[in-house]
C-alpha positions, 0 to 999 in steps of 0.5 A: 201684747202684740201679734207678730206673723212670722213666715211659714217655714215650708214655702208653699202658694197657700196655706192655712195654720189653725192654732188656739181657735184662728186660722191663718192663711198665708197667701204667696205673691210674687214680688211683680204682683205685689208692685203691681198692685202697689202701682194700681193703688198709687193711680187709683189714690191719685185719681181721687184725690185730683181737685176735678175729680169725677163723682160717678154716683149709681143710683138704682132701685135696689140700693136708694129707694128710702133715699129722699133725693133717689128721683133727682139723681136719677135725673141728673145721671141719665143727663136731665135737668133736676130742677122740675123735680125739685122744685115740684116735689121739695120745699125749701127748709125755713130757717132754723131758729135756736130754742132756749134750754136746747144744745146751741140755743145760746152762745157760749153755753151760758146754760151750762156752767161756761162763761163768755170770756171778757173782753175789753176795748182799747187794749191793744189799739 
């Protein structure tokens, strides 16, 4: 079962059809206003998309403070070098080590019914 919209029959800029416990609300566009828009997402969709796009991120103490990394972005958008903090306030992670018995600790799932298939040298020399 689909839901298909069909156009009012009275033509008015809004209106609103309540029916079975939804509201609809049709809004009217002019053909110009909808290419319009159709143009400004074309751009907006070619900007981000481009291989140099810029990234503006925005950090702020309203949005990013549980954020680890709050202190360096913010260094890095007011035009700082991050490094200081990086190096003061981070450590680097050792390297991960796969445990026995855990998900990915083994190739090829031995643990959990899978077998590595069998190859053979010399087959196809």
């Amino acid at each position: 079962m689909y839901a298909q919209a069909r156009a009012p029959r009275r033509v008015a800029p809004i209106e609103q059809r309540t029916e079975g416990g939804f509201r609809r609300t049709w809004l009217r566009r002019a053909p110009a206003d909808v290419a319009a828009a159709g143009r400004g997402l074309g751009a907006d969709a070619a900007e981000m998309t481009r291989e140099d796009a810029e990234v503006y991120p925005v950090p702020s103490a309203a949005n990013c403070p549980p954020c680890p990394y709050f202190e360096p972005r913010r260094a890095l958008q007011a035009g700082r070098d991050p490094q200081p903090i990086l190096l003061s306030r981070y450590a680097k992670r050792p390297a991960l080590v796969p445990q026995e018995g855990r998900l990915g600790g083994r190739a090829w799932s031995l643990g959990r019914g899978a077998a590595p298939p069998r190859f053979q040298r010399g087959q196809d020399d």
